[in-house]
BAFI-3210 file (N, C-alpha, C; in Angstrom, 3 decimals, decimal comma, padded with zeros to 6 digits):
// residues 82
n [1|2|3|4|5|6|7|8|9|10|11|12|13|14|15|16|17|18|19|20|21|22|23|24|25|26|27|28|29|30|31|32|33|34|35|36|37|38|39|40|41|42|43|44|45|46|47|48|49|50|51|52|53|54|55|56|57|58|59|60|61|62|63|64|65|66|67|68|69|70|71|72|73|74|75|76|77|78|79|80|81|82]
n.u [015,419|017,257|020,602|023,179|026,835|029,844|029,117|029,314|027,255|025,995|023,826|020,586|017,731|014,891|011,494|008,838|006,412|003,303|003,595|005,607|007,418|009,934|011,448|013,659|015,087|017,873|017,014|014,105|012,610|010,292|011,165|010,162|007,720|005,941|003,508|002,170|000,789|000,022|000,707|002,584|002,940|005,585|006,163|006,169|003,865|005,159|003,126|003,044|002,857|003,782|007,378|010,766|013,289|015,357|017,081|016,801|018,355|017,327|017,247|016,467|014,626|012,790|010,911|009,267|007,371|005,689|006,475|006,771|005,687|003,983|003,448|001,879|003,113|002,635|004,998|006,755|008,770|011,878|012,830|015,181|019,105|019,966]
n.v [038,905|041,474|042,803|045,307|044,389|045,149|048,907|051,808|053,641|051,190|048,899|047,989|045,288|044,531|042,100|040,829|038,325|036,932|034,887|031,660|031,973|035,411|037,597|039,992|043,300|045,327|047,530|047,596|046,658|044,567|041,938|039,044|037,065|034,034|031,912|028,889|026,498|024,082|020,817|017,356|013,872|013,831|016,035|019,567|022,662|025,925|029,445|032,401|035,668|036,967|037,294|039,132|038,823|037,472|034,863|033,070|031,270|028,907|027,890|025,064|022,974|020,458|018,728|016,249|013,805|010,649|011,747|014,243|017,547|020,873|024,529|027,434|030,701|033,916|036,605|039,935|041,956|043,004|046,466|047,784|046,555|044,547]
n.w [-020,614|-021,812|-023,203|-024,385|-026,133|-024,807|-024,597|-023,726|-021,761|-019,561|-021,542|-021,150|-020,854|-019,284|-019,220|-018,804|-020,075|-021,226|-022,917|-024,355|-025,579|-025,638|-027,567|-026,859|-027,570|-025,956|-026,138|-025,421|-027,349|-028,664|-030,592|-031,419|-030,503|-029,521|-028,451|-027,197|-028,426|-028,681|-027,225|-027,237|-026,070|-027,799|-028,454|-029,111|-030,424|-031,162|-031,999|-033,564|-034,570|-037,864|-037,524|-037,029|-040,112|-039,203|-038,176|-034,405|-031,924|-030,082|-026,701|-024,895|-022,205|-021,654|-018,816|-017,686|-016,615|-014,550|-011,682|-011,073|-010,476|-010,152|-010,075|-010,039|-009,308|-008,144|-007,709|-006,928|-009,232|-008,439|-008,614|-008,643|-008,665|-005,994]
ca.u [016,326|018,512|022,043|024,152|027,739|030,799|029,093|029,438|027,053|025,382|022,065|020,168|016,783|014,137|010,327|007,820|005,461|002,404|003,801|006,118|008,878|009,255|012,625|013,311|016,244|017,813|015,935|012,689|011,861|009,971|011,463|009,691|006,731|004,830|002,829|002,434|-000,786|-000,038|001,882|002,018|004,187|006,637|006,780|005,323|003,955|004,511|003,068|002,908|002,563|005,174|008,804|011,799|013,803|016,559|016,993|017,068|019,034|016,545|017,408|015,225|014,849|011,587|010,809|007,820|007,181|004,414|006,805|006,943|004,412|004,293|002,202|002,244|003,400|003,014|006,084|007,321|009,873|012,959|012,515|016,415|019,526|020,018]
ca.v [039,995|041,717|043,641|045,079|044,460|046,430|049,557|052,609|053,254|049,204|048,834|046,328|045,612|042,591|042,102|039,626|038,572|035,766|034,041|030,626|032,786|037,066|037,753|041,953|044,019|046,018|048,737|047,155|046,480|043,457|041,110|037,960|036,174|032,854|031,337|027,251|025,834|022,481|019,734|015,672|012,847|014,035|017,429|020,925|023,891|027,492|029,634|033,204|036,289|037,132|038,253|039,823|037,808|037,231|033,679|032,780|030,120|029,064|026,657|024,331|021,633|019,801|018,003|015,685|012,524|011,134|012,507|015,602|018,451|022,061|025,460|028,871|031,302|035,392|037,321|041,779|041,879|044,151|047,510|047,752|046,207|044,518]
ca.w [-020,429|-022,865|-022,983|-025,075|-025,295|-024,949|-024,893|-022,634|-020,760|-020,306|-022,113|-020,586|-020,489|-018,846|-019,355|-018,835|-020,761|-021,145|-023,570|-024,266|-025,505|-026,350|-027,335|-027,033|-027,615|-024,800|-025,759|-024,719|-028,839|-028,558|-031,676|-031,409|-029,680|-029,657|-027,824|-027,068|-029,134|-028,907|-027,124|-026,698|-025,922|-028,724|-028,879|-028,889|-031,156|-030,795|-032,634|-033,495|-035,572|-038,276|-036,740|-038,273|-040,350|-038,143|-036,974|-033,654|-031,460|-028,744|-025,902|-024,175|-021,471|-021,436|-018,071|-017,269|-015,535|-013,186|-010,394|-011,493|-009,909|-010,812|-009,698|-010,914|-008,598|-008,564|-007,580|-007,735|-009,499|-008,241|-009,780|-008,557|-008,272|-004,690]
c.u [017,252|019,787|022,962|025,287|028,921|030,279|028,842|027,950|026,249|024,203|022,138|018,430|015,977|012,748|009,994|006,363|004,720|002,474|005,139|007,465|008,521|010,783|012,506|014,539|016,312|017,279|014,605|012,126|011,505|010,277|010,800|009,144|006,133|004,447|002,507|000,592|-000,813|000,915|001,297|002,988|005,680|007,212|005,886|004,893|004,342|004,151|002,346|002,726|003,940|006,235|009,407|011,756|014,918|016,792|017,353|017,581|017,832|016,689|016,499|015,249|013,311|011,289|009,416|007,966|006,537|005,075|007,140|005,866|005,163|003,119|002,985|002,243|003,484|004,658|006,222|008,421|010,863|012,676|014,115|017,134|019,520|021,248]
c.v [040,092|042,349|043,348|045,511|045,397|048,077|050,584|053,603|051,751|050,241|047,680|046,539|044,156|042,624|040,454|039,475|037,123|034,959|033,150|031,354|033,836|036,939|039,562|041,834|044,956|047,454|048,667|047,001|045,295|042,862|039,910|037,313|035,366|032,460|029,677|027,103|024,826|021,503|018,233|015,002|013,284|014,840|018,361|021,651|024,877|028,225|031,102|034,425|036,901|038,070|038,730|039,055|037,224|035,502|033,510|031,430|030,123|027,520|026,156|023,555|021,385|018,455|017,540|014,189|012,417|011,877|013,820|016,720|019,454|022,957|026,463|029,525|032,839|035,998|039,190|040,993|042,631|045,260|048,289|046,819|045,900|044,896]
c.w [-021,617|-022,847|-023,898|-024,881|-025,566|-025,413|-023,245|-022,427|-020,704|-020,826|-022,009|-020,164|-019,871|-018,457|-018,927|-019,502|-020,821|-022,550|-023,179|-024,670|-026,455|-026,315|-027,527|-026,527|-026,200|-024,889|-025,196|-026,258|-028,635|-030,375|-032,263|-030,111|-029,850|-028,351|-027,838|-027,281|-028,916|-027,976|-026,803|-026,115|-026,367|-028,721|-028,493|-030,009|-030,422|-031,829|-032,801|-034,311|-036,535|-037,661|-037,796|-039,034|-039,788|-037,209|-035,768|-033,078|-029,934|-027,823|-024,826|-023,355|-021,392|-019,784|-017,842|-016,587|-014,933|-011,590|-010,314|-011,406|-010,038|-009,935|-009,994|-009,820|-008,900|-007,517|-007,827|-008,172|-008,872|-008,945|-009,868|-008,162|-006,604|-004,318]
res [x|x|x|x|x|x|x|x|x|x|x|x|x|x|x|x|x|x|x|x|x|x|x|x|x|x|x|x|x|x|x|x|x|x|x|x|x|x|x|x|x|x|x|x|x|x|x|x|x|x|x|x|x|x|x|x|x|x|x|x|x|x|x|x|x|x|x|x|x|x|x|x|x|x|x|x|x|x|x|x|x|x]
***
């Protein structure tokens, strides 16, 4: 999701997409996408096709462990506020 600020009326926008991370402006401009090629013990790749130049700040939490179970789940989204 995106939004921008202090401006009259909001702009705000929020996609989904099949990748590891899409960043997009609240216009719906998609900016940046990768996708996850790789991971091990250590670490991860992502890796994707050239973006702006604009660096990004991207935050992460990595969880794993043998007690740790997962499943992919479908969902609608809202198409409005509740």
């Amino acid at each position: 999701m995106s939004g921008k600020d202090a401006v009259s009326p909001t702009r705000a926008s929020r996609r989904m997409a099949k990748k590891a991370v899409s960043i997009v402006q609240w216009d719906m401009a998609t900016i940046a996408e990768a996708d996850m090629t790789a991971w091990d013990t250590s670490g991860f790749t992502l890796d994707g096709p050239p973006n702006d130049t604009t660096p990004y700040v991207v935050h992460y939490i990595a969880i794993g462990g043998p007690a740790v179970s997962s499943k992919v789940i479908s969902w609608q989204t809202p198409t409005s506020a509740a």
